[in-house]
N, C-alpha and C positions, 0 to 999 in steps of 0.2 A: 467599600460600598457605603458610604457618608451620606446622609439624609441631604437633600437639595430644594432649593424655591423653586417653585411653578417657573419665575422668570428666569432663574438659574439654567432651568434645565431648557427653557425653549430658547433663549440663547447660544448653547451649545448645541442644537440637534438642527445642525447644517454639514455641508461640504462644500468644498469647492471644485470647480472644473476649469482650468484654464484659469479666466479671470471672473469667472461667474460665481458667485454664494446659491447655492440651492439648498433650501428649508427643507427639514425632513421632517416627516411626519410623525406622531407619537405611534409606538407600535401597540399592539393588544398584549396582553400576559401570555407568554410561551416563551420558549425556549427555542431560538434561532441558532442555527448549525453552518455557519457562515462560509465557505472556501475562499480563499484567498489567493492572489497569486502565488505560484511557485519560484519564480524566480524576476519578471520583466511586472513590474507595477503598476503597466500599463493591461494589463489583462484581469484588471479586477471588473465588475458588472457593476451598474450602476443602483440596484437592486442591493445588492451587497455595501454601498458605498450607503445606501440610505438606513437599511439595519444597524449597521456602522454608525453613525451618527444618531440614530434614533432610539438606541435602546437606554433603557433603563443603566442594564448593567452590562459591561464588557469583560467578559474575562477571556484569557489567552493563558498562550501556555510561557513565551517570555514577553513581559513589558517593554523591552528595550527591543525588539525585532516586532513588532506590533505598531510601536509607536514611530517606527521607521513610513510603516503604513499612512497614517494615521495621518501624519504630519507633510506628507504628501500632497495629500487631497483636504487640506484645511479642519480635519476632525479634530472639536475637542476634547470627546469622550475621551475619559481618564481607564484607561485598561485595568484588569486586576486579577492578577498571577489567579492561575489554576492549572496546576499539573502533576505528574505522578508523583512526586513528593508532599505534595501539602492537598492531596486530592479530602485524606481524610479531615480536614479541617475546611478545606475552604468547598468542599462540594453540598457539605448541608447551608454552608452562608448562601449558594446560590440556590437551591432548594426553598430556603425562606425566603427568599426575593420571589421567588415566583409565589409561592403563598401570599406573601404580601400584595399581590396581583400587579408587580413589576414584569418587564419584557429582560430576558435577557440574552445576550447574544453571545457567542464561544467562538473563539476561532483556532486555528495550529496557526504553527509558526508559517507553515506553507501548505496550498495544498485543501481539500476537503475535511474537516473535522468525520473523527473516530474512524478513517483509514490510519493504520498502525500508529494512535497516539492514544493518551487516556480518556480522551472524551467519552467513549461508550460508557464507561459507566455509570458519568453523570448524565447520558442521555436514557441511559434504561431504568435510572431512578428515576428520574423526569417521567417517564410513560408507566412506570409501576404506581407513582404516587398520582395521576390522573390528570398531568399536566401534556399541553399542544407541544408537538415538537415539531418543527419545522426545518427545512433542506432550505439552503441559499445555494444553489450548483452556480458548479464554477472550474477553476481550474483544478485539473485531475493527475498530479505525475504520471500516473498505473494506464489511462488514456490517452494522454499526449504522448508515450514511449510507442504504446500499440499501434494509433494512427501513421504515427513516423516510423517504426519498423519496418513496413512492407509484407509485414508477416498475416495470416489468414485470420480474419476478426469476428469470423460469424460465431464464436465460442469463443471465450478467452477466461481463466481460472487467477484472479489475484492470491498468490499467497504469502505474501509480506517479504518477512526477510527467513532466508536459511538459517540454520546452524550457525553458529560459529566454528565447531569443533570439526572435522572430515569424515567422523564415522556419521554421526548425527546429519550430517550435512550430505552424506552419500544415501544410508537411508531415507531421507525425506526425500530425495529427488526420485528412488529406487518409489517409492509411493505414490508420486506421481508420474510415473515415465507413462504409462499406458492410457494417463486420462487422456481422452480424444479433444483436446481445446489447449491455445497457444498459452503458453505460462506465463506470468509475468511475476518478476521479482524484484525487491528493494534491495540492494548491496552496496555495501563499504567500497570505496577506491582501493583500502592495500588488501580485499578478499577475494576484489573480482578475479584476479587470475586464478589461486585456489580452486575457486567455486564454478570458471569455465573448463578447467582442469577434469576436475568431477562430474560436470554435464556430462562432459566428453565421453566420459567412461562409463557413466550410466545411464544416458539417454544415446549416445551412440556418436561418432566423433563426426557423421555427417548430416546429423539434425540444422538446418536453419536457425541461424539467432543474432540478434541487432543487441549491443550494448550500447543504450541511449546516455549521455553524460551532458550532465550543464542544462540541462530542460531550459528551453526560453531565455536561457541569458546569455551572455556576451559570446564566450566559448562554445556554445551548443553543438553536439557532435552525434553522430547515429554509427556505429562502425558496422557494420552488415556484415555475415559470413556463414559460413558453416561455425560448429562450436570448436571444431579441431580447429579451424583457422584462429579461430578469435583467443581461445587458448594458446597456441604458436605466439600468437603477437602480444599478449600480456605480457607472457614471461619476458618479454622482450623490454617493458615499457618500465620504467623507476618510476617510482613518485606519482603514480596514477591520481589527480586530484580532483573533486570534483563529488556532487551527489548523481549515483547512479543507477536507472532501471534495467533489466535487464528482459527483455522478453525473448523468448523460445517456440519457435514454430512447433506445432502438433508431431507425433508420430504418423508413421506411414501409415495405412492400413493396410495388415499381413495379414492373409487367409493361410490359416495349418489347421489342419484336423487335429484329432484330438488323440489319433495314436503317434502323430510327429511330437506333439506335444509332449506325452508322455515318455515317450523313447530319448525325449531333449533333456526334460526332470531329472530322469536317471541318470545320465550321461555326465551331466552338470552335476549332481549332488555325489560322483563319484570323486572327485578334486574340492570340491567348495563345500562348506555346510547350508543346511536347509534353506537357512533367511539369504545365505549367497546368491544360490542356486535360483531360486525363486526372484529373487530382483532382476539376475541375469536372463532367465527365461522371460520375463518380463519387457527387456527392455528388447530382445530378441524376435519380439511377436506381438510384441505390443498390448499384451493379453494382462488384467490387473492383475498385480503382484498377489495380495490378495488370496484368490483362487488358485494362481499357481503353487504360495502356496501351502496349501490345506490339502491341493489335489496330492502334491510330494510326499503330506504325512501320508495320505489313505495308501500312496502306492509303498514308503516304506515299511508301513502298519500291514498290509498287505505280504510284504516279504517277510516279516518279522525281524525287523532288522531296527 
């Protein structure tokens, strides 16, 4: 972040389009949250292209995938690493840029800044220390999976990536099997079979779900199924490559009162322990794991058992 001349800097704060140069405008002091394409370069905004060019400071999380960007569309703003590794050093550098009453702009490698990267930090320092923070939308992995899915949109729950490990990885899904809205998740290519595996058995093997691979670029793919299908055919598949979303259609909604319920608790916790039993009634009724269950301890507390 090197001091620069007035003519310096308005020299660089263009792009291009085609064959055209477009002057960009100097920006106000805030902090810009830039999105970026995910995958096709042709989906960036022109909004974004002009933040891009016009700030002060540019940081990213790699310089070399940035500057892939950049170089694209005629930018000569010079990028400058910020990521979970050098967050503690380089996030008060861009802190004082904005006190020095510079603009600066952040972007991910792909994708909307602080969805699962380390941007939010440096964005809730930004609004704790009484600095503008500002959204450039844009392309959205977690939303181009959903739209192409087929899957019901009027509710939808982001929540990053799973587990890595199968227990951790089966409890979190047992946690959310009941929420009423379609899931969406970030996973690895050699986990997705695993983890459709696990849907399967803990949201139920006939839930609806699209494994979206390749977002917007060359290879783009949507495989549509139930989760026992889409499971079937991972195991099937070597060498899965690719970044992948994974969204998940809602549960049904099951009406059971509340003495089936309770007569299911028991039945269940007589084979499986509590936290089991309770995922499984869960995923069984659709009813938050949650209450199932707490209601299991009152009826064991109850037996005295």
């Amino acid at each position: 972040m090197n001091e620069e001349t007035t003519a310096d800097a308005a020299s660089r704060r263009s792009f291009r389009l085609h064959n055209a140069t477009v002057p960009a405008r100097p920006l106000e002091s805030a902090l810009y949250l830039v999105a970026t394409p995910i995958g096709n370069l042709g989906d960036i905004t022109l909004r974004a292209l002009e933040t891009l060019a016009g700030a002060d400071v540019l940081a990213c999380e790699d310089t070399r995938v940035t500057r892939v960007l950049l170089d694209r569309y005629g930018i000569q703003n010079r990028p400058f690493a910020y990521h979970e590794h050098n967050a503690d050093e380089a996030g008060p550098r861009l802190l004082q840029a904005l006190e020095a009453g510079r603009s600066v702009a952040l972007v991910s490698d792909a994708g909307t800044p602080l969805v699962s990267d380390p941007g939010y930090r440096l964005a809730q320092q930004a609004i704790v220390a009484g600095y503008r923070v500002i959204p450039i939308p844009g392309a959205s992995a977690p939303l181009a999976a959903l739209v192409g899915s087929g899957l019901p949109n009027d509710a939808f729950l982001f929540a990053g990536f799973l587990p890595a490990k199968d227990k951790a990885r089966r409890d979190r899904l047992g946690e959310l099997a009941a929420v009423p809205a379609t899931l969406i998740f970030f996973e690895s290519p050699h986990r997705i079979g695993a983890t459709l595996l696990a849907a399967a058995d803990v949201l139920g093997p006939t839930r609806p779900a699209s494994v979206c691979r390749e977002l917007t670029k060359t290879y783009e793919e949507f495989r549509r199924g139930t989760l026992a299908d889409l499971a079937a055919h991972y195991q099937q598949v070597e060498n899965v490559k690719g970044e992948i979303v994974l969204v998940i259609g809602p549960p049904e909604p099951v009406e059971t009162d509340e003495a089936d319920v309770e007569a299911m608790l028991a039945d269940l916790s007589k084979s499986m322990p509590t936290a089991g039993a309770a995922t499984e009634a869960a995923r069984l009724t659709g009813l938050p794991r949650k209450v199932l269950y707490q209601r299991l301890l009152e009826i064991k507390n109850a037996d005295g058992r």
